[in-house]
C-alpha positions as CSV (number, residue, x, y, z in Angstrom):
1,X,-62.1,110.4,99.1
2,X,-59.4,109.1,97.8
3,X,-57.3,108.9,100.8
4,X,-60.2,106.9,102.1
5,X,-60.3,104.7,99.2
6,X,-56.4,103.5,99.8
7,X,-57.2,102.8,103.2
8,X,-60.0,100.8,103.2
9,X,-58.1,98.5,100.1
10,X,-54.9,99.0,102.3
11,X,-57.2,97.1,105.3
12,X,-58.9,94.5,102.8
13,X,-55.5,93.9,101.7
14,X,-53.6,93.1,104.5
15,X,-56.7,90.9,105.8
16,X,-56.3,89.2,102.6
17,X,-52.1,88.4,102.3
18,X,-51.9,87.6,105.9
19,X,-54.3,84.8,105.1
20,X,-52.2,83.1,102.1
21,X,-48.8,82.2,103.7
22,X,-45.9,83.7,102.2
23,X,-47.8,85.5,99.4
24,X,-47.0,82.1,96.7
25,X,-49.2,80.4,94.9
26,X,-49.1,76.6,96.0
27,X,-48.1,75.0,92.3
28,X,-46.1,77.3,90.3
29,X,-48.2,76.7,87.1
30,X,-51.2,77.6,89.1
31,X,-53.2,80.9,87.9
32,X,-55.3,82.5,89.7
33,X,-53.7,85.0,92.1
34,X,-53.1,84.1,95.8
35,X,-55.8,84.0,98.0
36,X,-58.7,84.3,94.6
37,X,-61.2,81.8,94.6
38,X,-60.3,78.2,93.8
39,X,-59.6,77.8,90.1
40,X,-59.8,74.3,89.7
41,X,-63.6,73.8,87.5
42,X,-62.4,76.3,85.2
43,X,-62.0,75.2,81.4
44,X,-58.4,77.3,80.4
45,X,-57.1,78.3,77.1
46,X,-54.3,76.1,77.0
47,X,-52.7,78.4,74.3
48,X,-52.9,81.1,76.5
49,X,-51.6,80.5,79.8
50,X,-50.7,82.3,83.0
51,X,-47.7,81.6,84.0
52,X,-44.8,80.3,80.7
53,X,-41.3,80.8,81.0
54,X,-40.6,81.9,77.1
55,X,-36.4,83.0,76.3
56,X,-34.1,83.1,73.7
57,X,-30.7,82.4,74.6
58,X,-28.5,85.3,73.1
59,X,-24.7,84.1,73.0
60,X,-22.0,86.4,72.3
61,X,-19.1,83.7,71.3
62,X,-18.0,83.9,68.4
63,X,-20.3,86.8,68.0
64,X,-23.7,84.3,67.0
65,X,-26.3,87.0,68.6
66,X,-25.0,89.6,70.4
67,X,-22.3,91.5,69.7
68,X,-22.9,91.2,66.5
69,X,-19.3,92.1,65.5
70,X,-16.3,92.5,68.1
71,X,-15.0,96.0,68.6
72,X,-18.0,97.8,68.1
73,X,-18.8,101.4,69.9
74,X,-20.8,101.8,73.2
75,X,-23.9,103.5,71.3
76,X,-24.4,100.8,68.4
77,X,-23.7,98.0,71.1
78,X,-26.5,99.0,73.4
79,X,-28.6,99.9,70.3
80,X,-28.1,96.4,69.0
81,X,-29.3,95.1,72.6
82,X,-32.2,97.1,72.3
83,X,-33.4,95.6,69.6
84,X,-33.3,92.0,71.0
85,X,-35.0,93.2,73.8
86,X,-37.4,94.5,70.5
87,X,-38.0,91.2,69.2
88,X,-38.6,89.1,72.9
89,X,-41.5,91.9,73.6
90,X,-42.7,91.3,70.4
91,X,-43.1,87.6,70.9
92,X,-44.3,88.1,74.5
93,X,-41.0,86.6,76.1
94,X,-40.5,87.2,79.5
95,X,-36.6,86.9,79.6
96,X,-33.6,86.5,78.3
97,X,-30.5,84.5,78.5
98,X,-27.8,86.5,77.7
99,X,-24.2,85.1,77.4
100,X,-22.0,87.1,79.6
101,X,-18.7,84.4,79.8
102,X,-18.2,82.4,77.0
103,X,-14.4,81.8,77.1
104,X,-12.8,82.1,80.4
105,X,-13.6,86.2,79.8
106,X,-16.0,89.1,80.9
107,X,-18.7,91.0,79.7
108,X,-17.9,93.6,83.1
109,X,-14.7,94.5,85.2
110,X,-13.9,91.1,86.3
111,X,-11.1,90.9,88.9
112,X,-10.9,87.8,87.9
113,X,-10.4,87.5,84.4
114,X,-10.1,89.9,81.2
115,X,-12.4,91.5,79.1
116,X,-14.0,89.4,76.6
117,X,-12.4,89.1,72.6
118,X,-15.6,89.0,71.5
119,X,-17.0,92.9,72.8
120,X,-13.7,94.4,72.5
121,X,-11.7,92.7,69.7
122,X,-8.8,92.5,71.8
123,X,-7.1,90.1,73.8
124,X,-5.8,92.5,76.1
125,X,-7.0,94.1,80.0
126,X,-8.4,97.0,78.1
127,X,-11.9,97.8,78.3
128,X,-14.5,99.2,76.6
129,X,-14.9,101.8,78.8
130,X,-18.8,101.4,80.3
131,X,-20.2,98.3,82.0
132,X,-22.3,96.2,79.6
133,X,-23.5,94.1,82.0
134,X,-24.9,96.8,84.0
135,X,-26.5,98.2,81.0
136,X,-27.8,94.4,80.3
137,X,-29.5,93.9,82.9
138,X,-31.1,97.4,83.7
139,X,-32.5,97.7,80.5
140,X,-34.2,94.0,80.4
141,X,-35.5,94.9,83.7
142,X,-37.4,98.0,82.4
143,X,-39.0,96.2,80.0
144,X,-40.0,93.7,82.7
145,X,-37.6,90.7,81.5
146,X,-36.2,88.3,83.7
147,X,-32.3,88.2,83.1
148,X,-30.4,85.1,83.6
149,X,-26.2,85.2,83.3
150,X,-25.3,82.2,81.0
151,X,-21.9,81.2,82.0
152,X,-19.3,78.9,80.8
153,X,-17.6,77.1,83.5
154,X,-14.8,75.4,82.2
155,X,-14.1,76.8,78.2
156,X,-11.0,78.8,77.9
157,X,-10.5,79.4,74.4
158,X,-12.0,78.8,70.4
159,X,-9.8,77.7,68.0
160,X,-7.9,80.6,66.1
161,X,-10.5,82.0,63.2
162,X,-9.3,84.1,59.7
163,X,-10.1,87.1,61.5
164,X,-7.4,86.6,64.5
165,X,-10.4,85.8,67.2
166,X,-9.4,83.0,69.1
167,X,-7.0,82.0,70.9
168,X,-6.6,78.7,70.1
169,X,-4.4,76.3,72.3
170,X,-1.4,78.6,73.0
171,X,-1.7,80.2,76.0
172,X,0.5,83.1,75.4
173,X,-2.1,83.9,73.2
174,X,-4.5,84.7,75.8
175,X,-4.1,88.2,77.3
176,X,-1.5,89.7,79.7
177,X,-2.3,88.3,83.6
178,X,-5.0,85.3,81.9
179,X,-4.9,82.9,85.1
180,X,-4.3,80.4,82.5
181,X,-1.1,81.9,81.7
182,X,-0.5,82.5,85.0
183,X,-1.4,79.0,86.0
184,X,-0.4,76.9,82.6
185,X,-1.1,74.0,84.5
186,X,-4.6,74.6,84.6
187,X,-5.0,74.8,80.8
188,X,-5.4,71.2,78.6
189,X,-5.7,71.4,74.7
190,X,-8.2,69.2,73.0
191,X,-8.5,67.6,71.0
192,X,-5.1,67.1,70.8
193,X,-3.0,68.2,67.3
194,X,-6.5,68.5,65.7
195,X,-8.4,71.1,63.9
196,X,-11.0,72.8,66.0
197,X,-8.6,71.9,69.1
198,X,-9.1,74.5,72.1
199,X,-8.2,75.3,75.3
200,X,-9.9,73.6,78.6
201,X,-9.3,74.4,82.6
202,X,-9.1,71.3,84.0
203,X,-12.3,70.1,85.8
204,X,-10.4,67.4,88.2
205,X,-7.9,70.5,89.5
206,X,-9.8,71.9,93.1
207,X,-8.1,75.2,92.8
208,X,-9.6,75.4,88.7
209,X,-13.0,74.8,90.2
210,X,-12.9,77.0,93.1
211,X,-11.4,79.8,91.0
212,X,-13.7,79.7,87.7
213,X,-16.6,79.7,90.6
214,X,-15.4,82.8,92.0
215,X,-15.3,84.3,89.2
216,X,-18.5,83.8,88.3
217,X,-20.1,84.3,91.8
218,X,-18.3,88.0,91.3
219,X,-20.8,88.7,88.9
220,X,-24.1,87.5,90.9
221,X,-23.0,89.5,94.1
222,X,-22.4,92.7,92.3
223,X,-25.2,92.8,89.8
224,X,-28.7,92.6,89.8
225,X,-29.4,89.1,88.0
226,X,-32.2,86.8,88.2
227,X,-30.6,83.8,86.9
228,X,-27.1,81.6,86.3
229,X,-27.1,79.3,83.6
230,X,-24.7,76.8,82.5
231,X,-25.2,75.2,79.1
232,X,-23.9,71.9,77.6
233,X,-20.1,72.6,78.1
234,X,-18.4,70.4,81.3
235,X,-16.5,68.0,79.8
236,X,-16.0,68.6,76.2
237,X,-17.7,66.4,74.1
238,X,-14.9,63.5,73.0
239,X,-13.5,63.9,69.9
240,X,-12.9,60.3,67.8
241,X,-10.4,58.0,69.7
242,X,-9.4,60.7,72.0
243,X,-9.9,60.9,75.4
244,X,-9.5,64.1,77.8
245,X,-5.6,64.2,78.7
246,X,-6.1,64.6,82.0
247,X,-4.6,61.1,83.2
248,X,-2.5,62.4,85.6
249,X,-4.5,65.0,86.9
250,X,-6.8,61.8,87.9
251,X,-3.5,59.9,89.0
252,X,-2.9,63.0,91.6
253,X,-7.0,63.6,92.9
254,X,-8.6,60.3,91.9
255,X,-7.8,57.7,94.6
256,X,-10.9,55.9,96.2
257,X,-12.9,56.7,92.7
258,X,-13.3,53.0,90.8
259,X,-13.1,54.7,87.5
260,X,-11.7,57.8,85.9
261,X,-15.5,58.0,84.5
262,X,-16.9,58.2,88.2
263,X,-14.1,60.9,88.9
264,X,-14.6,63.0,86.3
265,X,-18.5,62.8,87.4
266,X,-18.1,63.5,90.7
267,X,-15.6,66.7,89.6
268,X,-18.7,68.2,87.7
269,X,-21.3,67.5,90.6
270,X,-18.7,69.2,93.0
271,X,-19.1,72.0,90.7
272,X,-23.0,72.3,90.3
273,X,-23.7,71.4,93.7
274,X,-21.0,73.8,95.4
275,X,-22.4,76.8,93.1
276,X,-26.0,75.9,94.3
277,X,-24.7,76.6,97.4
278,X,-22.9,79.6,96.9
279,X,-25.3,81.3,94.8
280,X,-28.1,80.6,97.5
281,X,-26.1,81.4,100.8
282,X,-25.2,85.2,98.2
283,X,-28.9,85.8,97.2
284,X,-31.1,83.2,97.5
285,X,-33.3,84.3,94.9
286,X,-31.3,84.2,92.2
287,X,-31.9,80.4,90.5
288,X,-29.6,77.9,89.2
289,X,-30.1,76.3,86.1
290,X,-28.6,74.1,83.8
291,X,-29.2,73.5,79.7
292,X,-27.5,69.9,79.3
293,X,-27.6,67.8,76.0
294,X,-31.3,66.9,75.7
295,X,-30.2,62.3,76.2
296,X,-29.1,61.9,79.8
297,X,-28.3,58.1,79.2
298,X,-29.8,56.0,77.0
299,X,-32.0,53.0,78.2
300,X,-30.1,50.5,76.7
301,X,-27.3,51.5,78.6
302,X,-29.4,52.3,81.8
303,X,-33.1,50.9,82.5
304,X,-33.3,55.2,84.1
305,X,-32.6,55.8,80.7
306,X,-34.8,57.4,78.0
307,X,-36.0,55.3,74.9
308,X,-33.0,56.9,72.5
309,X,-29.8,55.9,71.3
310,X,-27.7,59.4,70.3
311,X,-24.7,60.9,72.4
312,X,-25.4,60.3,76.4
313,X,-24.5,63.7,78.6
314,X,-23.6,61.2,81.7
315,X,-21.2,59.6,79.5
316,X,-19.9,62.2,77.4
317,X,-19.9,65.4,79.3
318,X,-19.8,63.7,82.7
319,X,-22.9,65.6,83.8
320,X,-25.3,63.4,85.7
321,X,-27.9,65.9,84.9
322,X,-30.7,63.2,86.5
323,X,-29.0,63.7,89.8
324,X,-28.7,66.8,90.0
325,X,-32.7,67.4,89.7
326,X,-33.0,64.6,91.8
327,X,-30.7,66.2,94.8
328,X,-32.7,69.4,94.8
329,X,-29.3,71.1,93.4
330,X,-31.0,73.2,90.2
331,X,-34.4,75.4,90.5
332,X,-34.9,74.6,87.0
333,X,-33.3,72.8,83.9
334,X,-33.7,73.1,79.8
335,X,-32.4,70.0,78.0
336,X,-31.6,70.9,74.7
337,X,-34.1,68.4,72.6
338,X,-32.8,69.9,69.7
339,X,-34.7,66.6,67.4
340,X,-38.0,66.7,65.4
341,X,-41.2,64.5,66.3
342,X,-40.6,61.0,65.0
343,X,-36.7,61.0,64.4
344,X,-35.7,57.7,65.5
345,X,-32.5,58.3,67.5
346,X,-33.6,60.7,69.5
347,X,-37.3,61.8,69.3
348,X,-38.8,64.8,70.7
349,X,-41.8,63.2,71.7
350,X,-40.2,60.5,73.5
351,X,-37.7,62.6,75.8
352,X,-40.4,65.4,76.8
353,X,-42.4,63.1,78.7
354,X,-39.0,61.4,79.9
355,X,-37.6,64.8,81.4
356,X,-41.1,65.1,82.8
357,X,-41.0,62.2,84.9
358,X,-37.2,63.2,86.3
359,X,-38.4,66.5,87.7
360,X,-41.8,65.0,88.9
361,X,-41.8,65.4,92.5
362,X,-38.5,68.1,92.5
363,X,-38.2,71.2,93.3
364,X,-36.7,72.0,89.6
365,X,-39.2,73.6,86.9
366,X,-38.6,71.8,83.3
367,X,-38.1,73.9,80.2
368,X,-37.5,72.6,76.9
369,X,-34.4,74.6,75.0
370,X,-35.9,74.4,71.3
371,X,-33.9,74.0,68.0
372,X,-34.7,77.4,65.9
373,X,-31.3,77.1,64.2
374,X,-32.6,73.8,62.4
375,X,-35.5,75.1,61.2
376,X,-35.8,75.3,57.4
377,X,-31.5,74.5,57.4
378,X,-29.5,72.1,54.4
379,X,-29.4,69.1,55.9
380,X,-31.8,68.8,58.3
381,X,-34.7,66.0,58.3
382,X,-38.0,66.5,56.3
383,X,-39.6,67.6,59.8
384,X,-37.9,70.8,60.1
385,X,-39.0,71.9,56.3
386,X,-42.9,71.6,57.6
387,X,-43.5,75.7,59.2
388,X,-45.5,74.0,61.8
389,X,-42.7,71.7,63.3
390,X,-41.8,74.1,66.4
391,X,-45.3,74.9,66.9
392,X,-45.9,71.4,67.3
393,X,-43.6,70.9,69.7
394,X,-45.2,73.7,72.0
395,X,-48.4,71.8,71.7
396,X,-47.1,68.7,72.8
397,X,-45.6,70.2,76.0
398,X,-48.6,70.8,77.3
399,X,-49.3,67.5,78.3
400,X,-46.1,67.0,80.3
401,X,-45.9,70.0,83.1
402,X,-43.6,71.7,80.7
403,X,-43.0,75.0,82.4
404,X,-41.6,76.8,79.2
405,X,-39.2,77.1,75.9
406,X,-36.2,79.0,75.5
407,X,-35.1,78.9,71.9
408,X,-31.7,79.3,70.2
409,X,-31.1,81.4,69.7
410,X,-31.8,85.0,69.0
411,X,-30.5,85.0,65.3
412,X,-32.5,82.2,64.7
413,X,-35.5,83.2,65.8
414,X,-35.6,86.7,64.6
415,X,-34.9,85.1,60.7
416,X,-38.8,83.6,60.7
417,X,-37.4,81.2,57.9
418,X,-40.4,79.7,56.3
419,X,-42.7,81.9,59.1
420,X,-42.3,79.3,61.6
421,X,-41.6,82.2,64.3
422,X,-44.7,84.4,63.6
423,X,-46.5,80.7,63.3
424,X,-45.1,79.3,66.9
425,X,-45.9,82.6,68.6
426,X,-49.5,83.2,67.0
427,X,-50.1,79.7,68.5
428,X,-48.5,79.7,71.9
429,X,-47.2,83.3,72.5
430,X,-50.2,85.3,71.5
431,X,-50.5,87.1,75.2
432,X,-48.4,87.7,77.4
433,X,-47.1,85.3,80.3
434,X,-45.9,85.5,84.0
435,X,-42.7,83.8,84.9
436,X,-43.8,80.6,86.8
437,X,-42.9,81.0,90.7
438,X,-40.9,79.0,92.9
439,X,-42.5,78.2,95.8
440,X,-39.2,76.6,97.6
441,X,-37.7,80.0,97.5
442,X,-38.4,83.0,99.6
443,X,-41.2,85.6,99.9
444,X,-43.2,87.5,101.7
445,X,-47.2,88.7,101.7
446,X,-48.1,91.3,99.0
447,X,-50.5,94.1,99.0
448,X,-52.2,95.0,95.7
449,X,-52.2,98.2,94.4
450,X,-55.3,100.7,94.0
451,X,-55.9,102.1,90.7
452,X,-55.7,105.6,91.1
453,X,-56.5,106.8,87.9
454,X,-57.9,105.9,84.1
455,X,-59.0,107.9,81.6
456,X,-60.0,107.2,77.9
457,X,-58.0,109.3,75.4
458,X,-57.1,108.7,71.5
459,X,-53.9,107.0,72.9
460,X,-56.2,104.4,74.6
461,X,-56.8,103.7,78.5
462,X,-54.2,105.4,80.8
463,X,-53.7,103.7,83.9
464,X,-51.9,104.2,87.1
465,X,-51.9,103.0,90.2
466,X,-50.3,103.0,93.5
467,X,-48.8,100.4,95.7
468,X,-49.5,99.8,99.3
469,X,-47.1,99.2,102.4
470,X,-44.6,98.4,99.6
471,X,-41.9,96.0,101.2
472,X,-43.2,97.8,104.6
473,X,-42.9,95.3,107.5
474,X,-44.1,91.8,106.5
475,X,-44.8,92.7,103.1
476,X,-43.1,91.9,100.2
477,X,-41.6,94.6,97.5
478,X,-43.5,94.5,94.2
479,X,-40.9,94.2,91.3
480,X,-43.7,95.0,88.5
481,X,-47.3,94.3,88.5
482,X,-49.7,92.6,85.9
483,X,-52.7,94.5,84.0
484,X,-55.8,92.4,83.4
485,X,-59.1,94.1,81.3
486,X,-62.5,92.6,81.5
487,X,-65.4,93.3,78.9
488,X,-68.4,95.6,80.9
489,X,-68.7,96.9,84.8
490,X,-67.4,94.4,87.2
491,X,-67.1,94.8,90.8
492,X,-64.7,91.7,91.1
493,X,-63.1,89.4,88.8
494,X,-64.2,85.9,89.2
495,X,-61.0,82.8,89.9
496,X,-61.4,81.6,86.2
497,X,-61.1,85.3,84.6
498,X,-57.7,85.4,86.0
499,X,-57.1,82.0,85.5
500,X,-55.3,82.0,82.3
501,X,-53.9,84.9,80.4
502,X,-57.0,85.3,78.2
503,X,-57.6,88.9,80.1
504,X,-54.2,89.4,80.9
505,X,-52.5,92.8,78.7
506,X,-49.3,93.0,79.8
507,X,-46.9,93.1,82.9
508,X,-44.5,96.1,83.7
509,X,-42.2,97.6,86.3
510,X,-44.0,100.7,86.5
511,X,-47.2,102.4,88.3
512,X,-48.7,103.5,85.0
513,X,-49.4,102.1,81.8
514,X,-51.5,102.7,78.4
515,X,-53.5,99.6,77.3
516,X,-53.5,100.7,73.4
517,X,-55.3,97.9,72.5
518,X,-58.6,99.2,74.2
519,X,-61.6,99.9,71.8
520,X,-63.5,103.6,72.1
521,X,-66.4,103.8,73.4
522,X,-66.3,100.2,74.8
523,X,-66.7,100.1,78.6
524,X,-64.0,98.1,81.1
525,X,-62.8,97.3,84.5
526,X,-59.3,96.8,84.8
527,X,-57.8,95.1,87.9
528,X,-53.9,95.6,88.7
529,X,-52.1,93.1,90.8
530,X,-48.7,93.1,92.3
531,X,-45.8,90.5,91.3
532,X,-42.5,90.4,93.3
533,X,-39.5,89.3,91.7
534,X,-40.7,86.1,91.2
535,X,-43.5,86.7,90.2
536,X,-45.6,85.9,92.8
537,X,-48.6,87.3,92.5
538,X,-51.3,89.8,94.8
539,X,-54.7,89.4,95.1
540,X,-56.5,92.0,92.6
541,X,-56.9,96.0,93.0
542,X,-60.1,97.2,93.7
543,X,-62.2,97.5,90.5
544,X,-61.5,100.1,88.0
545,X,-64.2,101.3,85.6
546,X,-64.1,102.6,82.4
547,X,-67.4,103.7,80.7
């Protein structure tokens, strides 16, 4: 009977994803499953959608998240991990964005460039004797979190703390065989004979950029990552009456360029653009994304601009973050509007729907990097004292195609000053969420699984299920598969059930899984579908009953 069973789903399956072209759903927001009934007359719970990217980024320089402290031992490292990984189930996060070179280092056995101060203490080729970025991202997989590699291109060093960390602007401070003691001429201080000065690799040298981009394409071919990510750092951001000293680096590359400006530009979309590339033509289903300063330009400097006046990325980072959305280079990007609602200089409710308009017609998903460190801090505006100023924020993304948050960081967000965590994720994060797809990047059909088993205990419902033709073919692989529960017997799930994540319970990498939330004696029909690795999504299992 049973054998029978998988058959006859294997053959409704197979109809059914050979029917829906490449297994995606056609807008990556969309939420009912490929190939389900049109969704479009259904009335959604906006505070519980399908498909939310949700992150906190967890940075390991100077030790802010993760580790916690430099030098510790394997055991209390990966215990530590564990319990971010903790907190982003908790809050029904679906990934994480984990710092894995802050300063011209490595969090695994770079041939490129030593390990990091900041896990081992040490500025020296020593290790610490396992592979944390194996362990990283194998044990955010198995709890069914996306893991994205934050990398920072161009820093080299942090200015010299009590401590001894840092290695300030001496390169014979960095350790033995550094390529920037190697190649000194890489290297520029700045600011210059100023506190908090540090060491750069020059953008405008082509051997700098081809180098720091090997070095971090080392990482995506040899582990299993889902994401790189670049934050704010190109440039540095320009100190008072100081410029970059890289005169006569520009002197040496820059002819044909009407201004050092325009150069220095041009250096940084060299970088993104040849990285898209690179980490496409590698595995082209890793994505590219970017987490600029939240004010591109302003519009009194540009008409493209946004309604603010603060710091402009194009101007003081170099990054023409615009064009880079524009020319298709990033899957997605997470401007840090790190302002409250109504601040004059830079409000929150005035960039969100500017952002939204750049990516409008792209190929690159918007997320909003959110300002947990300001929340309930000395000195901060009136806005961030009121519990309910993040939570606000999430509410006002709805309106703009806002494709999800990522917060910073992990510290921040586990400290709940003032509640405003528990309050935010009540609001927004109350079930869980599906990583929103990509439909410009590849896949195949999927098959859904059949439910091949469910009984009742004092544990709850216990589920498992098996998958069919599993990357057999022209079918796709499932990487983990979602759990939805209606109330009563159901033979099908109707388009709007599965159209927000009202019946979702949870997504996992496994073929089993106990839905502890169930109430005895109350009868269900659970439905299992398949996700690939990004996320897109099956059409539905065959019914499963529980009376």
């Amino acid at each position: 009977m049973r054998m029978r069973l998988i058959a006859a789903a294997a053959a409704t399956a197979l109809l059914g994803a050979l029917l829906v072209p490449g297994g995606a759903q056609a807008d990556p927001l969309s939420a009912a499953p490929a190939g389900t009934p049109d969704a479009t007359e259904c009335t959604l719970n906006p505070a519980q959608p399908k498909r939310q990217l949700r992150a906190m980024w967890i940075a390991s320089v100077v030790n802010i998240d993760w580790p916690s402290a430099p030098g510790k031992a394997e055991e209390e490292l990966k215990a530590e991990y564990r319990g971010w990984l903790d907190l982003a189930q908790r809050l029904n996060h679906n990934a994480v964005v984990v710092q894995v070179r802050p300063t011209a280092d490595a969090f695994w056995p770079s041939p490129y460039e030593p390990w990091s101060e900041w896990l081992t203490g040490k500025r020296d080729n020593v290790g610490p004797g396992w592979d944390p970025l194996a362990f990283l991202v194998a044990e955010s997989h198995a709890r069914n979190l996306e893991f994205h590699a934050w990398f920072n291109p161009y820093r080299v060093s942090m200015p010299t703390s009590a401590s001894g960390l840092g290695a300030g602007t001496d390169v014979n401070n960095l350790a033995p065989g550094h390529p920037a003691r190697e190649h000194p001429e890489w290297a520029l201080a700045y600011p210059v004979n100023a506190a908090g000065s540090r060491l750069y690799y020059n953008p405008g040298i082509p051997a700098v950029r081809q180098y720091v981009q090997d070095a971090m394409m080392h990482a995506v071919e040899n582990y299993d990552i889902d994401g790189v990510h670049f934050d704010d750092y190109f440039y540095p951001y320009p100190a008072a009456g100081q410029d970059f000293p890289d005169q006569a680096t520009f002197e040496q590359y820059g002819a044909g360029f009407a201004s050092k400006a325009d150069w220095r530009r041009n250096n940084i979309d060299l970088l993104v653009h040849e990285m898209s590339q690179r980490i496409k033509a590698a595995k082209p289903w890793v994505k590219f994304g970017v987490s600029p300063f939240g004010i591109w330009r302003n519009q009194v400097a540009d008409p493209l601009g946004s309604e603010t006046n603060g710091t402009q990325s194009y101007d003081a980072n170099f990054a023409d973050t615009r064009k880079w959305v524009k020319e298709g280079w990033l899957d997605y990007i997470v401007p840090q509007i790190y302002w409250n609602i109504g601040l004059a200089v830079a409000d929150y409710a005035k960039l969100v729907p500017w952002w939204s308009d750049v990516v409008a017609g792209t190929k690159t998903q918007l997320y909003i990097g959110q300002a947990d460190y300001k929340i309930a801090t000395a000195g901060q505006p009136a806005a961030w004292f009121d519990p309910a100023e993040m939570s606000k924020h999430l509410t006002f993304n709805r309106d703009y195609h806002v494709a999800g948050n990522v917060h910073f960081s992990a510290v921040q967000v586990r400290a709940n000053r003032i509640g405003a965590t528990d309050l935010y994720a009540a609001d927004h994060y109350s079930k869980p969420a599906l990583v929103p797809t990509m439909t410009h990047l590849p896949s195949k059909p999927l098959l859904f699984p059949v439910v091949t088993k469910a009984d009742r205990s004092d544990a709850g419902v216990a589920l498992k299920w098996q998958p069919l033709a599993d990357g057999a073919g022209p079918f796709g692989t499932a990487a983990s598969y979602a759990v939805y529960r209606l109330d009563g017997l159901r033979l099908l799930p109707s388009a709007c059930e599965l159209a927000d994540a009202s019946h979702l319970v949870a997504t996992t990498r496994g073929t089993s899984f106990t839905d502890t939330t169930a109430v005895p004696g109350k009868r269900y029909t659970y439905f299992v579908t398949s996700l690939d690795r990004l996320y897109n999504e099956s059409l539905p299992s065959p019914a499963r009953f529980v009376p």
